[in-house]
C-alpha positions as CSV (number, residue, x, y, z in Angstrom):
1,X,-23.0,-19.7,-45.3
2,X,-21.5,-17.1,-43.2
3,X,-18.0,-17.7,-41.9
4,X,-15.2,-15.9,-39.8
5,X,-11.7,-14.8,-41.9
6,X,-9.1,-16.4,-40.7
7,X,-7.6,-14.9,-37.5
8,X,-4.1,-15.2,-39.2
9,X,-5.0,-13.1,-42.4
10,X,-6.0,-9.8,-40.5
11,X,-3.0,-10.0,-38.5
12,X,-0.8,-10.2,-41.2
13,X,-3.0,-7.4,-43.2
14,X,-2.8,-5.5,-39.7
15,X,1.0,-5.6,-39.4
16,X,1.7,-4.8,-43.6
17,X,-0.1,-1.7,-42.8
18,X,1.5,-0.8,-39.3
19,X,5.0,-1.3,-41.7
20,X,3.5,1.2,-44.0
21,X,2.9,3.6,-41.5
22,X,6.4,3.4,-39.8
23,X,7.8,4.6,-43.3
24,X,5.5,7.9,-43.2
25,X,5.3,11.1,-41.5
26,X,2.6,12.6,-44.0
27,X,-0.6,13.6,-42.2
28,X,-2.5,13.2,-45.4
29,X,-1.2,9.1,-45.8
30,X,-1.5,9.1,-41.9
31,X,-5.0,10.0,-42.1
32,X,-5.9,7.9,-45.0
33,X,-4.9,5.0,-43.1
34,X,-6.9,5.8,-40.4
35,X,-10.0,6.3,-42.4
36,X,-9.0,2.4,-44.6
37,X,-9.1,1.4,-40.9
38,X,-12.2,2.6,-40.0
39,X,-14.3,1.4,-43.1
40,X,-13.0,-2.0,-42.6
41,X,-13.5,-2.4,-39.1
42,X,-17.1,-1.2,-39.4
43,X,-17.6,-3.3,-42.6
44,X,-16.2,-6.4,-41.0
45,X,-16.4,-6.6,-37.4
46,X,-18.4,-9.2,-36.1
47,X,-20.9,-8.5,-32.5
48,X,-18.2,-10.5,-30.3
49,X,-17.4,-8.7,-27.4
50,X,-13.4,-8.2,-28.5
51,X,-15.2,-6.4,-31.6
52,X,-16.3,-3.2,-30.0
53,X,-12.9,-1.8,-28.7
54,X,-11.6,0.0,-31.4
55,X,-12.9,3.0,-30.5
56,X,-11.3,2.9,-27.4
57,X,-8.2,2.5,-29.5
58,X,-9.1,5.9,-31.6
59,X,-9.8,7.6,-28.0
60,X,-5.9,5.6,-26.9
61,X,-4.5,7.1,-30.2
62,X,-6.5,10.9,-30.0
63,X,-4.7,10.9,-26.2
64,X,-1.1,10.0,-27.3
65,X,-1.1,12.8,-29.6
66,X,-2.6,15.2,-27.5
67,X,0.5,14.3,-25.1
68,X,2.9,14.1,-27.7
69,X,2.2,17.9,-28.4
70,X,1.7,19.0,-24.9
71,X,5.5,17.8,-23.8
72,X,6.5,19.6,-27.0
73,X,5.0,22.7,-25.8
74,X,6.5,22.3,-22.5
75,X,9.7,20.9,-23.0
76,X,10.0,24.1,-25.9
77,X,13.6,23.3,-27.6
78,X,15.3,23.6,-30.8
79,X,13.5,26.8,-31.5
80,X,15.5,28.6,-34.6
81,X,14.8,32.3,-35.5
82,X,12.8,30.9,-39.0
83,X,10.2,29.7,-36.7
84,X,6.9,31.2,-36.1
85,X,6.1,32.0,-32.3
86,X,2.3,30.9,-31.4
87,X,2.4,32.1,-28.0
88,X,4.7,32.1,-24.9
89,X,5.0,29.5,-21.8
90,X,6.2,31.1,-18.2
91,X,9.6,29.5,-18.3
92,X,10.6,28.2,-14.9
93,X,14.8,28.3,-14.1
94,X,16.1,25.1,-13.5
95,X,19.2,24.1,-11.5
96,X,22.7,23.8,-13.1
97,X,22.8,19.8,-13.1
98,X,19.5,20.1,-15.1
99,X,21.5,22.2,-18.1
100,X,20.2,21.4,-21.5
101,X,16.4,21.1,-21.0
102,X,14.2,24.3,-19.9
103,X,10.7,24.1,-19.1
104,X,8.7,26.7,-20.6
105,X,9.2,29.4,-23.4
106,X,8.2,30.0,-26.5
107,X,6.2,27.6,-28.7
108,X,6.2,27.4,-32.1
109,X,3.9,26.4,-34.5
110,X,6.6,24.0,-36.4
111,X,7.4,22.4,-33.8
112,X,4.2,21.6,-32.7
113,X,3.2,20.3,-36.0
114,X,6.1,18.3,-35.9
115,X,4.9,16.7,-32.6
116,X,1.7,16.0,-33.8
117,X,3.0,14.6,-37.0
118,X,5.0,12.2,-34.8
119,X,2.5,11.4,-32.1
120,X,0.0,10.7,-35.0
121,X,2.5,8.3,-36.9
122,X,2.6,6.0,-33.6
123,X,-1.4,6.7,-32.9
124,X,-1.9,5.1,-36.5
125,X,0.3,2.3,-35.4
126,X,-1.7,1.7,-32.3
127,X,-4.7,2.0,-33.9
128,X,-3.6,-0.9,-36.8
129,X,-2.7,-3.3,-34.1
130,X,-6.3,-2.7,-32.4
131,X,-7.9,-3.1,-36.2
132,X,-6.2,-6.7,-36.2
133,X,-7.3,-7.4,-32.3
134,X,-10.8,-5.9,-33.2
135,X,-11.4,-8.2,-36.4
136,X,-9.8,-11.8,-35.4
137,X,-10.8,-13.8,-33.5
138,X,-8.4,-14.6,-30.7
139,X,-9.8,-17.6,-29.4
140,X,-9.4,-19.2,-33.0
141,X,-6.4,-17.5,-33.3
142,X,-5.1,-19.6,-30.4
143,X,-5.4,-22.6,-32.8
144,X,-3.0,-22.1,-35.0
145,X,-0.1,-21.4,-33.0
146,X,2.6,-24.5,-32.5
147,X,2.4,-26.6,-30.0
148,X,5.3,-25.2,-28.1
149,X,3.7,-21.8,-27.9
150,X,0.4,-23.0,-26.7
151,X,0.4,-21.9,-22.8
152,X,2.2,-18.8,-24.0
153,X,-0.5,-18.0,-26.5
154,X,-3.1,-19.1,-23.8
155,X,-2.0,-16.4,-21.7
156,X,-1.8,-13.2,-24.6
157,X,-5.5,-14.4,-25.4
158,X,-6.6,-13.8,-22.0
159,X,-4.9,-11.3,-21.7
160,X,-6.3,-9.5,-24.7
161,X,-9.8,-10.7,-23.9
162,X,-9.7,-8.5,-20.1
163,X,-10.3,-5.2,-21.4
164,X,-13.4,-6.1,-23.9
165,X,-14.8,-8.2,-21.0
166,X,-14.2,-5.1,-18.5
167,X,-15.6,-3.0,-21.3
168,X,-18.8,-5.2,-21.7
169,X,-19.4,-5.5,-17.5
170,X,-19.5,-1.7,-17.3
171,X,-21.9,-1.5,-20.3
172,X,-23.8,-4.0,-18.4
173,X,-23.6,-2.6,-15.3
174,X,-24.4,1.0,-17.0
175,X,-27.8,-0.6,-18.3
176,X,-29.0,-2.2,-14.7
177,X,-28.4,1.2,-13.3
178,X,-30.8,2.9,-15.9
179,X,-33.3,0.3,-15.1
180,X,-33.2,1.1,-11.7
181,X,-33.6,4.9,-12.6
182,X,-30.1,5.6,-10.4
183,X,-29.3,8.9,-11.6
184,X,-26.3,9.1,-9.1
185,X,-23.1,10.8,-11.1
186,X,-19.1,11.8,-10.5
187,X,-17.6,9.8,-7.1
188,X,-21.5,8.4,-6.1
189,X,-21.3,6.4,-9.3
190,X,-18.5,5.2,-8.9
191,X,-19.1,2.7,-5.9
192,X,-22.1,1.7,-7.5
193,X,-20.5,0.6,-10.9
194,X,-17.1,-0.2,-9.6
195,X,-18.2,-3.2,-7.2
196,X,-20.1,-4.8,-9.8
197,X,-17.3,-4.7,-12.0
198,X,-14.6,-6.2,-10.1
199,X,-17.5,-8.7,-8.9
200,X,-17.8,-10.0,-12.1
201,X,-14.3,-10.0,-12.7
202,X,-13.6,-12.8,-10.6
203,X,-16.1,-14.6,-10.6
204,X,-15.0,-14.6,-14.8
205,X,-11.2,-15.4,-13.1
206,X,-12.6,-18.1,-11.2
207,X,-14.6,-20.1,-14.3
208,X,-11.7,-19.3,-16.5
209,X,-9.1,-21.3,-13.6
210,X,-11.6,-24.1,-13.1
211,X,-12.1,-24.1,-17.0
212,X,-8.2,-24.3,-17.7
213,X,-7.6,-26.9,-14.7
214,X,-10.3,-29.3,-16.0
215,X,-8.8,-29.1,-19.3
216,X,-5.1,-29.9,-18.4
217,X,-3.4,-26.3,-18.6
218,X,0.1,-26.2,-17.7
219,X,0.9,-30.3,-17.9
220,X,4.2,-31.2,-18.4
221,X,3.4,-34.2,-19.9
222,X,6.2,-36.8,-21.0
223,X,8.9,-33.9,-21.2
224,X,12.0,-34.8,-19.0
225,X,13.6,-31.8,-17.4
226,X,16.3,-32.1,-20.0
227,X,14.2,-31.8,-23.2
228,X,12.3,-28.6,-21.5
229,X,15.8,-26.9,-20.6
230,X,17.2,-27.7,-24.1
231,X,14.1,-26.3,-25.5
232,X,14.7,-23.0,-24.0
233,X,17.9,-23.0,-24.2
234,X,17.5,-23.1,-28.5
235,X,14.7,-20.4,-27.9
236,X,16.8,-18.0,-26.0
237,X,20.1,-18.2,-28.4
238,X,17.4,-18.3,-31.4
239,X,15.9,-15.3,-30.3
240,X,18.9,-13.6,-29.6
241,X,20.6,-14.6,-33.3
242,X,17.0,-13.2,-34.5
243,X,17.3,-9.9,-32.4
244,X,21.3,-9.4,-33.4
245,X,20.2,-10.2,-37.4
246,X,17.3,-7.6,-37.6
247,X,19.5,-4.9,-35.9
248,X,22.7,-5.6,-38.3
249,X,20.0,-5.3,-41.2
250,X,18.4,-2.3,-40.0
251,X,21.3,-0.5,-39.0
252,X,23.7,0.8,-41.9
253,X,27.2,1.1,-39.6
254,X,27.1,-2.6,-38.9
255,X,28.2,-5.3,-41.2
256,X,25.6,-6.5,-43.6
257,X,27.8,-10.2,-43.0
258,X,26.5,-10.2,-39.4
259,X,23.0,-9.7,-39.8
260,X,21.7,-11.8,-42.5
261,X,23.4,-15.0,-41.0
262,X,22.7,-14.1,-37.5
263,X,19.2,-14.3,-38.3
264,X,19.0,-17.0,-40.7
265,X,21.1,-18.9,-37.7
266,X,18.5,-17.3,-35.4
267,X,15.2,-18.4,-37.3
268,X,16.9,-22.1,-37.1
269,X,17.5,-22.2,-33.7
270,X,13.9,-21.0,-33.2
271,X,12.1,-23.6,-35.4
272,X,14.3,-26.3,-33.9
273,X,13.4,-25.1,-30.1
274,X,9.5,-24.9,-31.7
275,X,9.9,-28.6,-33.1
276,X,11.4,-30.0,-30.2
277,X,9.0,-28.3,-27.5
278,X,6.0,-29.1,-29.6
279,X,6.3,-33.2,-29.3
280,X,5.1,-33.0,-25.7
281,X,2.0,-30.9,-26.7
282,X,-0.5,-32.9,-28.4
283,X,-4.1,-30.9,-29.6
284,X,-6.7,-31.9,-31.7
285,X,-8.6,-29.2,-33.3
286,X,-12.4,-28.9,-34.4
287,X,-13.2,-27.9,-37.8
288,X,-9.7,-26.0,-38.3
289,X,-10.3,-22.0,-40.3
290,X,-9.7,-22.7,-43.7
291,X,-7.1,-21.1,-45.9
292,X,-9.0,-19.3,-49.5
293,X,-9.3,-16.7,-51.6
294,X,-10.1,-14.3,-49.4
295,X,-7.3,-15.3,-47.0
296,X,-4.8,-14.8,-49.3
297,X,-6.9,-11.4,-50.7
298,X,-6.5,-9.7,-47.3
299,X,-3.0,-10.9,-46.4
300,X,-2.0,-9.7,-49.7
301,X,-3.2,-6.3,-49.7
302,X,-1.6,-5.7,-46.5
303,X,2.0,-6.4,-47.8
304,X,1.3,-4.6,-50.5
305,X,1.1,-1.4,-48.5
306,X,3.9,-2.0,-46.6
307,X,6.5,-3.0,-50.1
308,X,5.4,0.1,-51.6
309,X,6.4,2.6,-48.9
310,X,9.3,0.3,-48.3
311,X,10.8,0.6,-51.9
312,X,10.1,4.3,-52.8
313,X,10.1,3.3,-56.3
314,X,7.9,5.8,-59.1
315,X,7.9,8.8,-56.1
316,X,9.9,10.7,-54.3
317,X,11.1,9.4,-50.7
318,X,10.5,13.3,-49.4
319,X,7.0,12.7,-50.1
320,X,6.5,10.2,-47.4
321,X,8.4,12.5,-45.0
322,X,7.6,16.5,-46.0
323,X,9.4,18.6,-43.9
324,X,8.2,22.2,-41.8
325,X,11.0,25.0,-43.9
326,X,9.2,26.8,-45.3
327,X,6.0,25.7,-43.9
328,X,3.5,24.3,-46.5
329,X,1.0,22.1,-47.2
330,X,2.1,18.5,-47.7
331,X,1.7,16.7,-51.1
332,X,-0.1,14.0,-51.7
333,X,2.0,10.9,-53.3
334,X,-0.6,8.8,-55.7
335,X,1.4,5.7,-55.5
336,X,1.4,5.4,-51.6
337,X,-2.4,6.5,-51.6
338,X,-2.9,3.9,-54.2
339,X,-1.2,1.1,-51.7
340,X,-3.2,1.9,-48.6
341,X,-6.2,2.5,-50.4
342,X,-5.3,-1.1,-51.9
343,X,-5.5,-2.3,-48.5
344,X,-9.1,-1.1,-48.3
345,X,-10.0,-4.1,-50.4
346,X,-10.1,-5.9,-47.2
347,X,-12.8,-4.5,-46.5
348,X,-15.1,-5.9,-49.4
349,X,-12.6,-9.6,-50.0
350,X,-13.3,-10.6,-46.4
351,X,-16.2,-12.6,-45.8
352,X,-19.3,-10.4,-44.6
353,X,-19.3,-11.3,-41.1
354,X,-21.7,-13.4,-38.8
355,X,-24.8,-11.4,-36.9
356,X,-26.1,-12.9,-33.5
357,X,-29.8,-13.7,-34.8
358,X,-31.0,-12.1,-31.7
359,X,-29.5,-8.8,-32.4
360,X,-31.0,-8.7,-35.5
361,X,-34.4,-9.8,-34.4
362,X,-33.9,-6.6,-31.9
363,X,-33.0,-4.6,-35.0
364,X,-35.9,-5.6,-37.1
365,X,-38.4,-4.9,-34.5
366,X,-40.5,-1.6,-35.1
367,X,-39.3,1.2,-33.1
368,X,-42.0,3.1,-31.4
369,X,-42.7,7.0,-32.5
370,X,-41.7,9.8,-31.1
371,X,-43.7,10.6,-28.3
372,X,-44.8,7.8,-26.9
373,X,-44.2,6.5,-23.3
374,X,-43.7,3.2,-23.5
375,X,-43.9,0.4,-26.3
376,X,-48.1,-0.5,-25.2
377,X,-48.3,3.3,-25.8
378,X,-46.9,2.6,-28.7
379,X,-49.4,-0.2,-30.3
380,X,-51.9,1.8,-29.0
């Protein structure tokens, strides 16, 4: 029988390949990720509502690069005399306290490249995060978090479920207005599919409160006031040991003594704080994902992206980041194309996903020929 990956699994397989990404300026690897993104998501999205926003995400990603080069172009410095001029900006004078940044001037083409290099590094980013939102499920999701964390996940859930609902009411709303033959367009339209909108909005916001009151959100439960301050206390220092270890780690001029035991100090704090907050949250849960093959297929090939950019072993480390002088092509490393194409396995180990029987009933009905008015013109 059909059945839904584990939420858990394409997050994981989500954030190995956002790691991967952060290691790479290379257009050619940057695209290839994109394109491992795309066949997986179309492969293995299910017809939920949360599962049709990722091409809002490519639209998100297409817009951050487009701005990326634009401020490059406008903001025009670091220009050396090995560039090559594209065209020229009217460059407006600025005042004195304003020294070091001129609007306008001449635009080259290496610098633009180099913004659109870096704006499509953080589009692919964006667009791996809305791969994992697209494919898991975060109501199921929700399920797996510990009981200290459950409000707090309640809340990112809904949250993350707003703008595929908003999505789906202006499809709906869209529809109606084509059944109604409204061919109103620009600022006309827009009172006529806005209302409707934020109509169904609240009345979602109200089912949702009722929903959540009749089902004991936000009880406190058996906690005294001492357990809950204690409990945050051990989050807060946790997090901050886990904030301070990570930056000692990452960063090469601090002490590699301060960061591995801040944030093994850190992690303990938090699990302790999780432990302790978790006793006055009790949840059953209804035929809990399971954990297979597949799980462990998808996770796997995630991590395996992000370790092989990470350790820049059997390839040069320039290949990941090319550079603009002189201005060439970029090469294509086979050992990084091999990991993110590795990741493309998702794509076939995950489970083939559920169809609504009534969208495939509307799929395998006959389509009437070209030509024809209506669907009795049609049998006709």
């Amino acid at each position: 029988m059909p059945r839904t990956l584990h939420p858990v699994a394409w997050w994981i397989w989500g954030i190995g390949l956002a790691t991967a990404v952060s290691r790479t300026t290379n257009p050619l690897l940057l695209g290839l990720v994109l394109a491992v993104l795309g066949w997986t998501v179309t492969e293995r999205r299910t017809d939920a509502p949360w599962a049709k926003g990722f091409k809002y995400y490519l639209w998100l990603a297409l817009t951050v690069v487009a701005v990326r080069v634009v401020f490059r172009c406008v903001f025009a410095t670091g220009i050396t005399p090995a560039d090559h001029i594209v065209f020229r900006l009217p460059r407006v004078p600025t005042p004195h306290w304003y020294a070091g940044i001129q609007l306008g001037g001449p635009v080259s083409l290496e610098a633009a490249l180099s913004a659109a290099t870096d704006g499509l590094r953080l589009a692919c980013l964006l667009c791996c995060i809305g791969a994992a939102n697209t494919l898991a499920n975060p109501k199921r999701a929700l399920r797996v978090l510990p009981g200290a964390l459950y409000e707090l996940g309640v809340a990112v859930t809904v949250s993350m479920s707003v703008a595929p609902q908003l999505v789906e009411s202006v499809q709906r709303v869209n529809r109606a207005r084509r059944l109604r033959a409204d061919r109103a367009k620009g600022l006309r339209a827009l009172r006529s599919i806005l209302i409707p909108v934020l109509e169904d909005a609240l009345e979602r916001s109200l089912h949702l409160a009722a929903a959540m009151d009749s089902r004991g959100y936000g009880r406190a439960g058996t906690a005294t006031r001492a357990s809950r301050r204690i409990t945050g206390a051990l989050m807060l220092v946790g997090m901050l040991g886990l904030c301070t270890g990570v930056y000692g780690l990452l960063d090469g001029t601090t002490p590699r003594s301060l960061g591995l035991p801040a944030m093994l100090g850190g992690s303990l704090l938090c699990c302790a704080g999780l432990a302790l907050g978790g006793r006055r949250v009790r949840r059953t849960s209804y035929r809990p994902d399971p954990w297979r093959a597949a799980e462990w297929t998808v996770a796997l090939c995630g991590c395996a992206s992000a370790v092989v950019l990470f350790v820049t072993a059997g390839y040069s480390a320039n290949d990941l980041n090319p550079g603009l002088y002189p201005l060439r092509w970029p090469s294509l490393p086979w050992l990084p194309a091999a990991a993110i194409l590795l990741a493309g396995v998702a794509s076939f180990a995950a489970p083939p996903p559920s169809r609504v029987p009534g969208a495939q009933a509307a799929s395998a009905r006959p389509r009437p020929p070209k030509g024809a008015d209506s669907p009795s013109e049609a049998l006709l």
